[in-house]
C-alpha positions in Angstrom: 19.0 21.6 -6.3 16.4 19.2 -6.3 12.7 20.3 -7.7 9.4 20.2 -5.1 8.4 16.9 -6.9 11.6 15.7 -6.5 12.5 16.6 -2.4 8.8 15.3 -1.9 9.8 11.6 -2.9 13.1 12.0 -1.4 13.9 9.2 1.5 15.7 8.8 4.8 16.5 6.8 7.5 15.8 8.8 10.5 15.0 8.2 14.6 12.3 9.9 15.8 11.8 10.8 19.5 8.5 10.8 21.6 8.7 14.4 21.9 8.9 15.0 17.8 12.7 15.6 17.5 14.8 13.6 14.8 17.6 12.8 13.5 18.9 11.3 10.0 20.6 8.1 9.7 21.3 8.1 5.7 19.6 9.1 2.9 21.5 7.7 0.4 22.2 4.2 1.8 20.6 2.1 4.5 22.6 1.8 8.1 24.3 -1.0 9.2 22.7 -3.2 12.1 26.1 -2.1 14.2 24.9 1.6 13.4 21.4 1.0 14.7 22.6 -0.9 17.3 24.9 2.1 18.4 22.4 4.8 18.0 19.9 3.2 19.9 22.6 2.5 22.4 23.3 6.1 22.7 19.9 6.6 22.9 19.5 4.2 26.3 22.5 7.0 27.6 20.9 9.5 27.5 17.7 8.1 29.2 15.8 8.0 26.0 13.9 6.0 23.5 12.6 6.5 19.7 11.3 4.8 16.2 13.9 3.7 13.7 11.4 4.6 10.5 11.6 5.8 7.2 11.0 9.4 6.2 9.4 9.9 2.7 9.4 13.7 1.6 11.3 17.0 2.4 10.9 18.2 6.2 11.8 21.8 4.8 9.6 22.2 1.3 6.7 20.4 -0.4 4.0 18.0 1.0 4.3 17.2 4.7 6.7 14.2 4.8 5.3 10.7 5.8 6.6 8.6 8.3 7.1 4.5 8.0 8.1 2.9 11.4 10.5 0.1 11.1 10.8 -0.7 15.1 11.4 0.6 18.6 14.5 1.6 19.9 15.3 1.5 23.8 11.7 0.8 24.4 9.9 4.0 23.8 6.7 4.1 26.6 4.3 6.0 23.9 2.7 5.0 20.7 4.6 5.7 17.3 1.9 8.0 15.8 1.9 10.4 18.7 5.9 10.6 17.9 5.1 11.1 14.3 2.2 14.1 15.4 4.4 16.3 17.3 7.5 16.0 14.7 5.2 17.2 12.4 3.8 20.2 14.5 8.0 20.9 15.2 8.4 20.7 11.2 5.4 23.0 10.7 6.7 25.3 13.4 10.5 25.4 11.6 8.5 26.2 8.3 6.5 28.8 9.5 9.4 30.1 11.5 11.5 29.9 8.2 9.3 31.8 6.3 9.4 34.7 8.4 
């Protein structure tokens, strides 16, 4: 298991949605353009948009993790750091929740 220090540098591809939520695309390799292309596609679907970024740190332990954006996907209608705010209020919320 990986120390604090450790989960606190760890890395991610992940999409984050306007309303906070997110999902991983990789930690331990960067996704193919075809996988973007398909997630984002997915995304259009289901009526909804998101950030292709880069997570730095541990959602679950450690400092609060930091968010990199890399681009839009399905032409989100809100800013990036208002995406980034409210995943971090839903990570704060699972932590609190998890500590319970």
């Amino acid at each position: 298991m990986p120390t604090k220090a450790e989960s606190s540098r760890e890395r991610r591809w992940v999409i984050v949605a306007p309303d906070g939520r997110y999902v991983s695309l990789g930690r331990h390799g960067d996704p193919s353009e075809q996988e973007i292309t398909e997630a984002e596609k997915a995304l259009r679907v289901q009526g909804l948009s998101g950030w292709l970024a880069v997570m730095e740190g541990n959602p679950w332990v450690g400092k609060m993790p930091k968010f990199l954006e890399v681009r839009p996907l399905a032409e989100p209608t809100t800013a990036f750091s208002d995406a980034v705010a409210a995943c971090i209020a839903k990570i704060l919320e699972k932590r609190s929740t998890a500590k319970k």
